[in-house]
Every structure is written in C-alpha cells, then in structure tokens.
PDB file as gemmi writes it, atoms N, CA and C in Angstrom:
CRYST1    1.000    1.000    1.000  90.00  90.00  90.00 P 1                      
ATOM      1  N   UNK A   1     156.085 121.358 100.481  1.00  0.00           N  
ATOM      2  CA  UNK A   1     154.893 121.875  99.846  1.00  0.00           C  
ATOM      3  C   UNK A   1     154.396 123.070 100.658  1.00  0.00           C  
ATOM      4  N   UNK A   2     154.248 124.040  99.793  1.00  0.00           N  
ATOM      5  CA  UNK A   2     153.819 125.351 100.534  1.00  0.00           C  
ATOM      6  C   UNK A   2     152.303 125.966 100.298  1.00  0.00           C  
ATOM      7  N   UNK A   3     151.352 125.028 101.162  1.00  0.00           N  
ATOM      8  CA  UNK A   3     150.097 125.719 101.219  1.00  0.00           C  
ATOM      9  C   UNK A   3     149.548 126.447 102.061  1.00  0.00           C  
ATOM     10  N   UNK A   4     148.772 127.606 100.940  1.00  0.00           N  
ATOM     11  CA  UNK A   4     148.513 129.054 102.097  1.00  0.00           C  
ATOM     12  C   UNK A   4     147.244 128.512 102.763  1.00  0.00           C  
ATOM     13  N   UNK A   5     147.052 127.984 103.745  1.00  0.00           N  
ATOM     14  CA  UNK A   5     145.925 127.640 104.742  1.00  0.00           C  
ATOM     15  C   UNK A   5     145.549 128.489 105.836  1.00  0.00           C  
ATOM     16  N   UNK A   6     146.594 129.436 106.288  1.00  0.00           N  
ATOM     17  CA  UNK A   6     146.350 130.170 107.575  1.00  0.00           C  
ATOM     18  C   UNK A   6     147.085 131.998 106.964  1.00  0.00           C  
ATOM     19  N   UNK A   7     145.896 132.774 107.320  1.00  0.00           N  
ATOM     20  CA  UNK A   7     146.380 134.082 107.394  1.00  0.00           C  
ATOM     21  C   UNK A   7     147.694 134.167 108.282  1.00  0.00           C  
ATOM     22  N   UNK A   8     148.179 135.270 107.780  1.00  0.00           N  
ATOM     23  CA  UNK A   8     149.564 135.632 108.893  1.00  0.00           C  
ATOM     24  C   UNK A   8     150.661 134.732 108.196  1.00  0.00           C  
ATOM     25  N   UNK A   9     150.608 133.553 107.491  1.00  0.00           N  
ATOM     26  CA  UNK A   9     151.813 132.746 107.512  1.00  0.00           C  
ATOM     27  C   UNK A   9     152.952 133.648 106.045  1.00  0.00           C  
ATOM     28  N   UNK A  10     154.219 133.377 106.434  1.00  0.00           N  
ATOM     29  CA  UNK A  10     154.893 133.908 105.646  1.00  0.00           C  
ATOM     30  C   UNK A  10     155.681 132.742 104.849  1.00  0.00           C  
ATOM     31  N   UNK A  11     155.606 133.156 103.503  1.00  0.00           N  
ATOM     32  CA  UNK A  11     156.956 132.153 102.845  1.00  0.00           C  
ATOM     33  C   UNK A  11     158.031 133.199 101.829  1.00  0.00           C  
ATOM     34  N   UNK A  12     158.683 132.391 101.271  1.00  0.00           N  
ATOM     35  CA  UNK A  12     159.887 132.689 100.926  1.00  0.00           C  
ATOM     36  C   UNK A  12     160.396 131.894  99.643  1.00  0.00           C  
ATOM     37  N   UNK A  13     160.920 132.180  98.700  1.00  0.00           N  
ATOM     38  CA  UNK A  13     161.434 132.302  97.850  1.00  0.00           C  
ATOM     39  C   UNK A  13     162.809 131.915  98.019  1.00  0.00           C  
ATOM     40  N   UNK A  14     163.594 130.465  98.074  1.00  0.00           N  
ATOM     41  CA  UNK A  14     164.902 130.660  98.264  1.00  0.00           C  
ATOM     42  C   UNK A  14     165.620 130.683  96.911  1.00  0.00           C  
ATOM     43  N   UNK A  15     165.178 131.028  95.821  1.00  0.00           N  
ATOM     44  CA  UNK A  15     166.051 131.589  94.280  1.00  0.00           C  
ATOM     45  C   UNK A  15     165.706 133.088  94.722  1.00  0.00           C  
ATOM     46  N   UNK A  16     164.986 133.578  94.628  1.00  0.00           N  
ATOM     47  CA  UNK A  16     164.834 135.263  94.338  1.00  0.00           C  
ATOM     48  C   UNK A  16     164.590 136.111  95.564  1.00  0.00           C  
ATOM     49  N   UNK A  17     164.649 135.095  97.135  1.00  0.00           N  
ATOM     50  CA  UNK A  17     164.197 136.160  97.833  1.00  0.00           C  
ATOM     51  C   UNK A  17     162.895 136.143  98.334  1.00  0.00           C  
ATOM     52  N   UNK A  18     161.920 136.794  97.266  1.00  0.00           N  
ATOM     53  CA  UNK A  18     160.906 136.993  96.949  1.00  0.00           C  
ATOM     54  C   UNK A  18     159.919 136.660  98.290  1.00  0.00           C  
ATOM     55  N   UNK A  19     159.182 137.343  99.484  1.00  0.00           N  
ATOM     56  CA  UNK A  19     158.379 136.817 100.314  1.00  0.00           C  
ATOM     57  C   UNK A  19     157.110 137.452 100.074  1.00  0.00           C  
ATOM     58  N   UNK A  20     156.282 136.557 100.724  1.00  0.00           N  
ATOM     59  CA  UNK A  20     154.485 136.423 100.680  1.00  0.00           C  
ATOM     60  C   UNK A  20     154.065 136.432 102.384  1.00  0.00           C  
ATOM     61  N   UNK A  21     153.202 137.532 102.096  1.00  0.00           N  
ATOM     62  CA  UNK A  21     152.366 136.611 103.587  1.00  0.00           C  
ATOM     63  C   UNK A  21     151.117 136.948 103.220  1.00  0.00           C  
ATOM     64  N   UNK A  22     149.985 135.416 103.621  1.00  0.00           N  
ATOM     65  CA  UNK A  22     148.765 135.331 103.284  1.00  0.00           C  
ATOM     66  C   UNK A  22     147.884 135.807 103.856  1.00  0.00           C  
ATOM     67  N   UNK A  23     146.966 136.836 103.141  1.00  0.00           N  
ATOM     68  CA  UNK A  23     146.309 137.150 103.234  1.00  0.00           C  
ATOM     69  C   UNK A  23     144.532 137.229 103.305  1.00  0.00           C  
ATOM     70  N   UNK A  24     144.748 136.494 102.593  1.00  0.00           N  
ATOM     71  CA  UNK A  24     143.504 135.860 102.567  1.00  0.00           C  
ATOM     72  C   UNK A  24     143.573 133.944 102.308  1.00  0.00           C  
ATOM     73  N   UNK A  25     143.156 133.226 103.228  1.00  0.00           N  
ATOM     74  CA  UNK A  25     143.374 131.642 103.381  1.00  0.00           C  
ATOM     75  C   UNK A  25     142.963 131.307 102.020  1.00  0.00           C  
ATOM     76  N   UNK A  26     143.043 130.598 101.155  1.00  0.00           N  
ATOM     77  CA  UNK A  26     142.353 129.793  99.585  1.00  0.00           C  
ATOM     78  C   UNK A  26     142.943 128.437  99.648  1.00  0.00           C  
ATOM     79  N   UNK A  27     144.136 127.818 100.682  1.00  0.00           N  
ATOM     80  CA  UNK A  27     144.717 126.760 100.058  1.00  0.00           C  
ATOM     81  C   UNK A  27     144.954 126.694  98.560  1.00  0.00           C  
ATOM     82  N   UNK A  28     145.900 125.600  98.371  1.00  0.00           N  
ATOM     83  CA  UNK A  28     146.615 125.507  97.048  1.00  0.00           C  
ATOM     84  C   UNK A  28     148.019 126.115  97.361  1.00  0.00           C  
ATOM     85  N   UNK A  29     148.856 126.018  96.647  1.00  0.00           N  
ATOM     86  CA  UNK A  29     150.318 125.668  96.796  1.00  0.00           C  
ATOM     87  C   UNK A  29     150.952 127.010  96.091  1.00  0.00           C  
ATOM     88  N   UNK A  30     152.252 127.770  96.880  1.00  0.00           N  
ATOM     89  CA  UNK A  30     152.920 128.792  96.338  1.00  0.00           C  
ATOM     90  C   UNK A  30     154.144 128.834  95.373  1.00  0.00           C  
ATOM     91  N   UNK A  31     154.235 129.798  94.331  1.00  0.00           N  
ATOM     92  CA  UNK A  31     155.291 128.987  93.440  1.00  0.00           C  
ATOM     93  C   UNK A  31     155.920 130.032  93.186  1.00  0.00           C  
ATOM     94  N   UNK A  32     157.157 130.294  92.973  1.00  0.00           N  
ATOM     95  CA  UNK A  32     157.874 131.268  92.413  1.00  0.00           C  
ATOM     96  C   UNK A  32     159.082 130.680  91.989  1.00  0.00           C  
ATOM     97  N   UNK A  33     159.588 131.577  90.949  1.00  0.00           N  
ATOM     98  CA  UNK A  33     160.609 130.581  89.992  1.00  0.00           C  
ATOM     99  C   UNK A  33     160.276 129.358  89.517  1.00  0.00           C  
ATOM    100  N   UNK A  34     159.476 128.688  89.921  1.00  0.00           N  
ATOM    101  CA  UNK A  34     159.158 127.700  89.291  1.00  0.00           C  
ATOM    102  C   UNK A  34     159.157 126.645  90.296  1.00  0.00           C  
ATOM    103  N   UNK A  35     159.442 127.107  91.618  1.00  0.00           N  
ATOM    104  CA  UNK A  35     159.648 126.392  92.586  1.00  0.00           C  
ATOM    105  C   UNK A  35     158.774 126.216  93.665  1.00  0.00           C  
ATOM    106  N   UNK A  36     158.425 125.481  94.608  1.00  0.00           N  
ATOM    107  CA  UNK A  36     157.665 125.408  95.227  1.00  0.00           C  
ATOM    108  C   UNK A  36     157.986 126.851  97.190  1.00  0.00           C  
ATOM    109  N   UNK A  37     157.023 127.597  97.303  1.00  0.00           N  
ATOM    110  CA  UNK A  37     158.136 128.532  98.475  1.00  0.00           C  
ATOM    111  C   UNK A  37     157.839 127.894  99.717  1.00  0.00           C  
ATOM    112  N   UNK A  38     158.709 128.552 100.445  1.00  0.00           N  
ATOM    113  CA  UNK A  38     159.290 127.758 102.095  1.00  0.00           C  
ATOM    114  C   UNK A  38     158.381 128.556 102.929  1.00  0.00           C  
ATOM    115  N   UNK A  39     157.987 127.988 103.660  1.00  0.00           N  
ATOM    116  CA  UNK A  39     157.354 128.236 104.868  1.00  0.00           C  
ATOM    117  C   UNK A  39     158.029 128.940 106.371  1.00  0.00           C  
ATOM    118  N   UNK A  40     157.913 130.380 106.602  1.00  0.00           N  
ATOM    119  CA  UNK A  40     159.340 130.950 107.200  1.00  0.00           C  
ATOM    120  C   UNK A  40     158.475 131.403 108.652  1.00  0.00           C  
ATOM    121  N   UNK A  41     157.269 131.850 108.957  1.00  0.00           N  
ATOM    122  CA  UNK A  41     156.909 132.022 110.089  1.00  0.00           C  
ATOM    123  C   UNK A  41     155.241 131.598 109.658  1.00  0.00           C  
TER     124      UNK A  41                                                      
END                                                                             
C-alpha cells in the first residue's frame, strides 16, 4: 500500500514506469494503471 504521508517520498509505477514524488503530504493511497505504486526512496 502506497500512502503519500511524508514530503520527499518517491514511488513508482512497476507497469509504466511512471514516478511521483510527494509534494504536498494528504495521505490516501497512489494508483497508476490500476495498481497500487511502490515506495522507492
């Protein structure tokens, strides 16, 4: 489960790639493709 809780954290996309890093904290969960994303730093 990939929730954005902390600025700075990065995730990832393992279908498309696709990375995030949060920017602003909101909690709640990241999704791309339909999938839940990975937590990479």
């Amino acid at each position: 489960m990939a929730n954005a809780n902390n600025v700075g954290e990065v995730y990832k996309c393992d279908l498309c790639g696709n990375v995030v890093e949060v920017k602003k904290a909101g909690g709640g969960e990241l999704y791309c493709c339909g999938e839940p994303m990975k937590l990479v730093q």
